[in-house]
LOBA-462052 format. One record per atom (N, C-alpha, C, CB): y, z, x negated. Coordinates in pm, whole numbers, plus 50000, padded with zeros to 5 digits. Last residue first. Glycine has a CB too. Example, Ala and Ser with C-alpha at 12.3 -4.5 7.8 and 13.67 -1.06 7.14 Angstrom:
497755070848715498945071448633500035078748710499405057248592494315078048681495505078048770496705078048680495535090548869
This chain:
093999159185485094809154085504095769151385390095119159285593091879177185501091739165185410092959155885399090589156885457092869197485592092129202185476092119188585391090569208585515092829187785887093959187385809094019194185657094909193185892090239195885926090499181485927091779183785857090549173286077090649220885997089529218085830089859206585806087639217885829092059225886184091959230086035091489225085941091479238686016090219213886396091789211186331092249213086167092769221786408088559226886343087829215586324089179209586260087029208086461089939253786509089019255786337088699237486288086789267386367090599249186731091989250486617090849247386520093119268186588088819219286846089489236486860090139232786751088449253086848086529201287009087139204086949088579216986929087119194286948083939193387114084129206287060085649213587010083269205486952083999168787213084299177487325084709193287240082779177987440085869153486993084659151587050084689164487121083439148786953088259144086874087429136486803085799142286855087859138286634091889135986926090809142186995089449131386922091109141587191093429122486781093939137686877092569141486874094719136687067092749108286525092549107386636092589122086636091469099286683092519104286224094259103386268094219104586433095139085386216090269112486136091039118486120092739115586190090779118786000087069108086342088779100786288089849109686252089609091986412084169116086202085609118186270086649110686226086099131286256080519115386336081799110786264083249113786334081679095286246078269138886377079049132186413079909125086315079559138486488075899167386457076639159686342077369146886421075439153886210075389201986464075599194086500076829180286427075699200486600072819223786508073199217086382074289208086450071889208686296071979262486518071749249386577073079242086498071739249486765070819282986345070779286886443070849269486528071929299086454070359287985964070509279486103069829279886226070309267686082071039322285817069839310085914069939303686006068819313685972071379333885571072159325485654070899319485706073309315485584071379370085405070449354585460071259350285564068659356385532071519390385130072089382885296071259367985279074379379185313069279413085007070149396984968070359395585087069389381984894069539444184835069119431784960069699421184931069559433885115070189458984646068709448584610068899439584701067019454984630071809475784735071919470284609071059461084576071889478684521070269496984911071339483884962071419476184863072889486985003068389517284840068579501984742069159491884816067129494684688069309537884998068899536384881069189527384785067979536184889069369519285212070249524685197070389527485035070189534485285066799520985274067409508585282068589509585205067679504285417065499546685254065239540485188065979525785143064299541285223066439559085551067629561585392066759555585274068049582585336065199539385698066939542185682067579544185582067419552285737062979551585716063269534385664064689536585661062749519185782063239569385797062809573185627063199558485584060799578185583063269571186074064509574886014064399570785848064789591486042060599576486133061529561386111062919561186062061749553886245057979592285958059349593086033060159582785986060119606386015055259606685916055899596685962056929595585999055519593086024053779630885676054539629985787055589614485831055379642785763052059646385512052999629585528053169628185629052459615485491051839682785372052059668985507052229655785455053539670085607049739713185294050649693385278050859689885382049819678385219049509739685173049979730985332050669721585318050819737685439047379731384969048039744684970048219736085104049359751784851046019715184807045879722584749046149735784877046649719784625045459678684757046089694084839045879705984832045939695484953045129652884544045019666584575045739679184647044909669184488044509619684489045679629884544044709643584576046629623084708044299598684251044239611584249044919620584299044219613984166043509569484109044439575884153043859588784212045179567784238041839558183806041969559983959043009570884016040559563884011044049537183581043119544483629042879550283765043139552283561044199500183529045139513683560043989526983619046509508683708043619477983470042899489183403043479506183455043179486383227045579461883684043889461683729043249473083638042979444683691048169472583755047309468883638046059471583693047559476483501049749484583985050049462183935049169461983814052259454283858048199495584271048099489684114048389477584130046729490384033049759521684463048879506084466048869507884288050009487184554050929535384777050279538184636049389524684617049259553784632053359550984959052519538784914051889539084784053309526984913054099575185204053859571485038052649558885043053159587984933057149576485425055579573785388055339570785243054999560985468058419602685595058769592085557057429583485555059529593785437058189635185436058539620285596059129609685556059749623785738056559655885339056749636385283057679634585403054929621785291056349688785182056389678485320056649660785288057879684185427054469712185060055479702185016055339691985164054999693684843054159741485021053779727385162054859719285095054199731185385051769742284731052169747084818052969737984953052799755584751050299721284561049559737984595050449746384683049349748384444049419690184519050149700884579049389712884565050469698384719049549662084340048689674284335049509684984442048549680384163048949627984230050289635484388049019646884408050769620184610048419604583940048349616284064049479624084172047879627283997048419570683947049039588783945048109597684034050849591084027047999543883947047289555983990047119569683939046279553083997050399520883971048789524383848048619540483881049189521983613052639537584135052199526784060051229530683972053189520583995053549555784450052979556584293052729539884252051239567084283056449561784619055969548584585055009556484421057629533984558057909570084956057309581484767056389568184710055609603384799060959573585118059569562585040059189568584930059959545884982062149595685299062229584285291060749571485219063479585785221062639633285216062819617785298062749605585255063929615685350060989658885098061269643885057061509633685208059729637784956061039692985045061199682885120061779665585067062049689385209059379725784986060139710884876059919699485013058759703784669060309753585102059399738685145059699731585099059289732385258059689789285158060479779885073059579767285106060609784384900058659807685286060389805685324060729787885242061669823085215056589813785141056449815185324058119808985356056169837385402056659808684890055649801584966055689802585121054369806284922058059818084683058799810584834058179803484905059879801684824057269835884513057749843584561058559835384716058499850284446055739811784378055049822684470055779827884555054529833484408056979779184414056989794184417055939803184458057909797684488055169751484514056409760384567055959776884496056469760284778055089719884332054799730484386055579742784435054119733184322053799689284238054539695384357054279712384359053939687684504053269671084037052819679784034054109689284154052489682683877053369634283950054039642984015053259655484042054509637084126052459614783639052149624383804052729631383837051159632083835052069588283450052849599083442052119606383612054809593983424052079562983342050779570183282051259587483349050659568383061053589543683610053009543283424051709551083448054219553683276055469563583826054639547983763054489553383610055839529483770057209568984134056179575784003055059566183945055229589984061060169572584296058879562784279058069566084112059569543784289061589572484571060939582784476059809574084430060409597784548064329566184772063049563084683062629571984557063239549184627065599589885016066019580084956064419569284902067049587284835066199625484911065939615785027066439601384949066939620285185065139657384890065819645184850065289636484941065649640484706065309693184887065229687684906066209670784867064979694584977063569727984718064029713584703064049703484802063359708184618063289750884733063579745884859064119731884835064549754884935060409752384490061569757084602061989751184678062609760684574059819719584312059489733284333060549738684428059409741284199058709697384145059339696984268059049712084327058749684484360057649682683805057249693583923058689700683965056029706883859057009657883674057979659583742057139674583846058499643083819055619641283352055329646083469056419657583559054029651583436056239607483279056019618283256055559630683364056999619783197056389578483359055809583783203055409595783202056789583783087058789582483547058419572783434057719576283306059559567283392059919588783811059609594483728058579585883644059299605883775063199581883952061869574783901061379584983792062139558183831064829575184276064639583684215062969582584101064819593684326067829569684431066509559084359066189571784271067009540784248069059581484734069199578884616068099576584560069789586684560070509596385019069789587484988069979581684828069999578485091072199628685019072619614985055071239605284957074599611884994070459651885130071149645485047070829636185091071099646684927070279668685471069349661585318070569654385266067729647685348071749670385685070259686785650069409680085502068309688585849073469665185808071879654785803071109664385785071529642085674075489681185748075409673785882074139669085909076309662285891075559687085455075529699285607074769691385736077549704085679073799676385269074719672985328074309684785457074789656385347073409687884946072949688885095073739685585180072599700485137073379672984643073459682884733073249677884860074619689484724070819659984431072209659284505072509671584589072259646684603068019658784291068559650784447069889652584483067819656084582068959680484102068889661584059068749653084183067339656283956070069698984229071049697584165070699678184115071119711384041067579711884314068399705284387069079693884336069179713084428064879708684005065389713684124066899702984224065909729784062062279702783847063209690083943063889703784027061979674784075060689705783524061239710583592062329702783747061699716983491059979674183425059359685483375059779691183513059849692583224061869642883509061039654483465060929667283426060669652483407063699616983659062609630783667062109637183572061459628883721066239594083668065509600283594064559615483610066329600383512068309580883907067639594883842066219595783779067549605183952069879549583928068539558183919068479566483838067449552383895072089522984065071609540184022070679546584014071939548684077071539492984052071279504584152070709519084055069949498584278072209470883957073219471883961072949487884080073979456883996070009453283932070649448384041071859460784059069519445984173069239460683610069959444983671070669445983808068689432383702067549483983609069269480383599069439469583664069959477583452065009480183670065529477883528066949477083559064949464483447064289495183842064159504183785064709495083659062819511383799064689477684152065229492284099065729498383982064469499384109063259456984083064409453884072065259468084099064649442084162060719469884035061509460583936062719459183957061099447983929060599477684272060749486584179060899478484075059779496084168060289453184471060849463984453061489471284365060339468284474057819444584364059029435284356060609443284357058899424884494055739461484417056399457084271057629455684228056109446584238055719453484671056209468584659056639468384501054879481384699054979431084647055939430984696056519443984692055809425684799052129435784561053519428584443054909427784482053339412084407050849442284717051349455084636052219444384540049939466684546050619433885024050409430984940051189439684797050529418984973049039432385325049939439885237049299434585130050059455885246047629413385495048719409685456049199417585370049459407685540045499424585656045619421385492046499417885462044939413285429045949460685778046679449985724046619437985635047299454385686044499485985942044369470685878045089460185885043449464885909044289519586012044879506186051044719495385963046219507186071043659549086168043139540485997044139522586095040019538285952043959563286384044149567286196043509562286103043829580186150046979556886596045389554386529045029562186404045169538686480049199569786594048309561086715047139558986722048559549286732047989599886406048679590386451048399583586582048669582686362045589620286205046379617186303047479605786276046939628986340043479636086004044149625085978044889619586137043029614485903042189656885990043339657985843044409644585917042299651585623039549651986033040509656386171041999659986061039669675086291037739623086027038649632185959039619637386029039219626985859036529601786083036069613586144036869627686142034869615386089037309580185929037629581886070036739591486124037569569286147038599600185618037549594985705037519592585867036609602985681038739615085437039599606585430038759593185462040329607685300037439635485274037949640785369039099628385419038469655285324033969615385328035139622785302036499628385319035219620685257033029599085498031969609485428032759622585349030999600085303034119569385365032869571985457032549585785411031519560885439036859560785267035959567885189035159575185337036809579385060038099527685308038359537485332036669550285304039079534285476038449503385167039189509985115039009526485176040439502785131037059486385384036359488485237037109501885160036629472785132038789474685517038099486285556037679495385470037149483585618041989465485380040689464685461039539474985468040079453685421044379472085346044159456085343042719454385440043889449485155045749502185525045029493385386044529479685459043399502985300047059534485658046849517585652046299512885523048299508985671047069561885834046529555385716046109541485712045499561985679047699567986072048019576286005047979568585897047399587486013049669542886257048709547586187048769557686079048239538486147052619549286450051839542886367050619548686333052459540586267054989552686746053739558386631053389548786555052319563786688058119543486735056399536486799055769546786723055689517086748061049561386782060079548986730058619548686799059809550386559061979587486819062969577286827062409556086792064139584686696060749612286701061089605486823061599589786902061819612186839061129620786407062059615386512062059615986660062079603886496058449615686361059019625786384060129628286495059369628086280055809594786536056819593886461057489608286508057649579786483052509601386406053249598886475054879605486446052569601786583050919602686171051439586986189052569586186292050189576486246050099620785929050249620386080051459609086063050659636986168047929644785747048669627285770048829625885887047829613185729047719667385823047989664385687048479647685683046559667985594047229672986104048679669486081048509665285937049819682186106044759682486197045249666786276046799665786155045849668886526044689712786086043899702186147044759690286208043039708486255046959724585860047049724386021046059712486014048739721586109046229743685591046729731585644046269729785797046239719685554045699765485422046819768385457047019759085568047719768185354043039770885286042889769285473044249771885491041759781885580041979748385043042749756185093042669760285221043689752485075041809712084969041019725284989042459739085012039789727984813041259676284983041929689285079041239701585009041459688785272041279646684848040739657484870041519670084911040119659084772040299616984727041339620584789040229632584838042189609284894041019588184467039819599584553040929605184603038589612084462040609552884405041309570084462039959577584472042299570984655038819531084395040299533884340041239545884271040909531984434036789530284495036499537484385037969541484349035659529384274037289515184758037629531084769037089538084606036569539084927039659485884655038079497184699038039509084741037179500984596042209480284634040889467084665039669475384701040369455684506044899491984800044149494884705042899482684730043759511184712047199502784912046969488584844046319489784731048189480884811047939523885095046959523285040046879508385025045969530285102049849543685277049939531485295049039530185119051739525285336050139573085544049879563585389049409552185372049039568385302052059563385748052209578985703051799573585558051059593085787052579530285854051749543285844052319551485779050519542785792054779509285725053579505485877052769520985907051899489985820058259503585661056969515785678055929509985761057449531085759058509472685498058429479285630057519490185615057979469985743060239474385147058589472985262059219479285370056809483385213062969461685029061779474085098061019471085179062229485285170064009439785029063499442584934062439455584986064579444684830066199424885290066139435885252064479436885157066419444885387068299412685367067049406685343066719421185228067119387585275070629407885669070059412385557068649417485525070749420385530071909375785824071079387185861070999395485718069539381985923073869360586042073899363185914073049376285918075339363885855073119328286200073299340686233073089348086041071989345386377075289299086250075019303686156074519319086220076159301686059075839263886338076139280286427074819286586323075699281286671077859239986192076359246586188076619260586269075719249786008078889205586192078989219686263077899222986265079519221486393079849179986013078699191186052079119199486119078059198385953081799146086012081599161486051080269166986064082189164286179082809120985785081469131185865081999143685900080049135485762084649093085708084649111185748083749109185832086069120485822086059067185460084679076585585084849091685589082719075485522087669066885265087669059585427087049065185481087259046685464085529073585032086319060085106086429061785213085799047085106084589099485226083969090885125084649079985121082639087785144084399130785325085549121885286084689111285225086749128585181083579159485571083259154585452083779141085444081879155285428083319192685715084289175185734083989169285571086729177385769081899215985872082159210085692082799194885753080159207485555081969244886044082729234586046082819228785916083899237486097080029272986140080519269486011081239254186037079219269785895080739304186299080379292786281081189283386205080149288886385078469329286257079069322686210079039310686221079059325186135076889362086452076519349486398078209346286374075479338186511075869388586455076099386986350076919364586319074459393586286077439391186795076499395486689076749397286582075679389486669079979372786823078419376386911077739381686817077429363486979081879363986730082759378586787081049384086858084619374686955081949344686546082449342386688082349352986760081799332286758084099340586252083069346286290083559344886438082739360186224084309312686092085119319986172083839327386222086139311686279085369287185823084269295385910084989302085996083329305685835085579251085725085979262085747084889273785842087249258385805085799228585426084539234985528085909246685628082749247785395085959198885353086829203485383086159215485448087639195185444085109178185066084749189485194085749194885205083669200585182085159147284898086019157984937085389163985081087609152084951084189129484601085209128584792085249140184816084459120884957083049126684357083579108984443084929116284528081909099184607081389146784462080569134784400082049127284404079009126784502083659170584562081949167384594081599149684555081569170584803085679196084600085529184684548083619179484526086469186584406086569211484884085399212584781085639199284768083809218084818088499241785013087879228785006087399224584862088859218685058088209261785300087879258685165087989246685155086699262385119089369287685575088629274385522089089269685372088969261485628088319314485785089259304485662088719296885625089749308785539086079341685802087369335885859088229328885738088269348385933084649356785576083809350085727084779342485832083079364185832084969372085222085129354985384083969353885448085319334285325083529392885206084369398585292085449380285331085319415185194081369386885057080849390285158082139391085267080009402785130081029366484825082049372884873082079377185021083039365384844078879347984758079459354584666080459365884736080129344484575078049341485042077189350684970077869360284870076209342784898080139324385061080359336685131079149347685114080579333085281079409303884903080579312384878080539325184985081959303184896077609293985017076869299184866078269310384877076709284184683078209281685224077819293785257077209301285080076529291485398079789266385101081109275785166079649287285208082439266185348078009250384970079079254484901079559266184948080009245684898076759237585256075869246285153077139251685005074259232985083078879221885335078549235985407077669243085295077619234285568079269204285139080379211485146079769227785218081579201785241077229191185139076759197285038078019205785042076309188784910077589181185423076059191385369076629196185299074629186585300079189164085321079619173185429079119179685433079749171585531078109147285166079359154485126079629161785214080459147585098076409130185302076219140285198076979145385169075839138285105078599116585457077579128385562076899131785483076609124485692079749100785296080739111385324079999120685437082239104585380077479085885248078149094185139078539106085167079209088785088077259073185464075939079985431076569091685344074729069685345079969060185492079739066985616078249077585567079449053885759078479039385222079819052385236079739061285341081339046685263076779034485370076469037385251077339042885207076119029185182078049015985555076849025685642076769035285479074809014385717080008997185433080639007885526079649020985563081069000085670078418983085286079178990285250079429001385313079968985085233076948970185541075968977785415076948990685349075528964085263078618957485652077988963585705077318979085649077308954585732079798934685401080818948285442080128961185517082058942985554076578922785455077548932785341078198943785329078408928885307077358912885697076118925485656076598930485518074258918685635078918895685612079598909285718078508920985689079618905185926078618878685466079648887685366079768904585501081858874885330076268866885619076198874185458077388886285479076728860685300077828854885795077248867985838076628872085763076578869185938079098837085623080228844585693079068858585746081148833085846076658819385525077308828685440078488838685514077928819785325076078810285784075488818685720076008826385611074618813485689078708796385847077988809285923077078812585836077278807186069078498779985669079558785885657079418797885745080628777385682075908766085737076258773785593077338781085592076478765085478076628750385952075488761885905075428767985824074488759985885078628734385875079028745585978077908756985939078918739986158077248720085727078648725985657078718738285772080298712985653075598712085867075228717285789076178722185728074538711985739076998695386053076538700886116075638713985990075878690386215077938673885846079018680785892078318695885998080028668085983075788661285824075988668485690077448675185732076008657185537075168647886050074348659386034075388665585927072658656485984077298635686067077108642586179076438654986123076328634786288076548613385868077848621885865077818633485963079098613085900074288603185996073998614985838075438624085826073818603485640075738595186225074478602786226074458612186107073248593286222077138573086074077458584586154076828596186196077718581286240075368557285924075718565085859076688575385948076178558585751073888546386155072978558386070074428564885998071498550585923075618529786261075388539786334074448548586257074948535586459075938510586031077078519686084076848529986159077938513586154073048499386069073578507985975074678516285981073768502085889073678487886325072608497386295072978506086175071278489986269
């Protein structure tokens, strides 16, 4: 009896050696498990942070969209490469990322767009205003064509009509005056339109980054007297100078004769544009503006002879004390709509836009670097980048 217990306890305490030696053996594997998933995690942060690198870099340097980089990253190593694929705008991006031993691949299909700082024209005038005490607005003279002093529809040809006259909301528009859905001054698809979405900080946003230097965009200075010579000359071919930032700041700018410019025109502070044509060139002569006439804090815009707009003028307040604004016609005005105006406004301040990368579709995986073949995609560019780490 006793001989046979102590075989038994020997049995068991040999049957517990085994249990323990498995348990601790599938310890050390979840371990190694742990290790391996936490590196393999590493080297698929390192592969992100390689693509977000190569596209910061091709922000910096607009002219890589073909070639590959490599990037030291926490520890390990990106290997990115790009290539443009010949469709559009789009890019596709290849990051291979290193962590101990571990390799991640990303592949991102990239479309590259520009982010452009200028308002979309929506109307002829564009009014970011909170009331109608804001402005006043007024016609006299019998030089001006019924339906055309604002007209929404497009010059060109070449676009949608718009509204003669857009704002946040109704409120803005003067019941009774000459700037009225009764108002035969006022033409387009429509002639009043509603946006609340506009918002005048974004037209701000703008001219900040115009008018203090920083982004590196040329601006003419306005006043007193404005003939040709400060819009530029005339391009034969277009029939207008070449597109340019144009700010009258403080003071007051009168646009006289056959002046014409194109581009941004933008009149802020305490200052007003005073438009006018000659006596002796009132039948021959037409101050002409393409593109965006932008007031800030509530100028005035006075005409007495035809000064023309195409394009569209926006008028708003970034100072709530700013006084009321103050357009006056005097003589044969227009605003005239024309899509072309978004053109040489863009153009204008190319200098402001920012490029935008926007994932199009993502695709992730692990790679063997010493394997021929590491998944159906594979091409010269993955090649590349893999031998980046090599």
């Amino acid at each position: 009896m006793g001989r046979a217990m102590l075989i038994i306890v020997a049995g068991v305490l040999i049957s517990l050696g085994i249990t323990q030696t498995s348990v601790f053996g599938g310890l050390n594997n979840l371990a190694g498990h742990s290790a391996n998933y936490a590196e393999a995690t590493q080297a698929q942060n390192i592969a992100y942070m390689g693509s977000e690198m190569a596209i910061r870099a091709m922000l910096d340097d607009p002219d890589w969209r073909n070639g590959q980089r490599t990037f030291n990253v926490d520890g390990g190593q990106a290997s990115v490469g790009v290539e443009e694929t010949g469709t559009d705008d789009q890019i596709r991006l290849v990051s291979v990322g290193r962590f101990n031993g571990e390799t991640q691949r990303l592949s991102l299909l990239l479309d590259e767009s520009e982010n452009s700082l200028v308002p979309r024209i929506n109307s002829a005038l564009g009014l970011y205003m909170d009331n109608a005490s804001d402005y006043s607005f007024g016609i006299s003279g019998g030089g001006n064509n019924k339906g055309q002093i604002i007209d929404g529809r497009d010059a060109s040809g070449q676009c949608e009509d718009l509204p003669g006259v857009m704002a946040s909301d109704s409120d803005v528009y003067k019941d009774g005056s000459d700037l009225d859905d009764e108002s035969d001054n006022i033409n387009g698809d429509s002639k009043f339109g509603y946006d609340p979405d506009m918002d005048f900080n974004d037209v701000v946003t703008l001219i900040e980054a115009l008018h203090s230097g920083t982004s590196g965009v040329d601006y003419t200075n306005l006043q007193n007297n404005v003939d040709q010579d400060d819009f530029g000359d005339v391009n034969p071919e277009t029939g207008i100078p070449d597109p340019g930032v144009f700010v009258v700041d403080n003071t007051t700018a009168k646009i006289s004769g056959n002046t014409v410019g194109s581009g941004i025109l933008i009149v802020r502070s305490s200052g007003n544009v005073d438009v006018e044509v000659e006596a002796d060139l009132q039948t021959a002569g037409t101050p002409e503006f393409h593109g965006l006439v932008i007031f800030e804090n509530a100028f005035a815009l006075s005409s007495s002879g035809a000064v023309e707009i195409f394009g569209s003028v926006l008028v708003g307040k970034s100072n709530e004390n700013a006084p009321k604004f103050d357009i006056q016609f005097n003589g044969k005005a227009k605003l005239q709509y024309d899509c072309r105006a978004q053109q040489y406004a863009d153009m204008a301040a190319s200098r402001t836009a920012r490029r935008v990368f926007q994932q199009l579709s993502v695709y992730q995986t692990s790679v063997n670097p010493s394997s021929n073949s590491n998944s159906e995609e594979d091409d010269s560019l993955l090649e590349d980048v893999i031998n980046g780490l090599l």
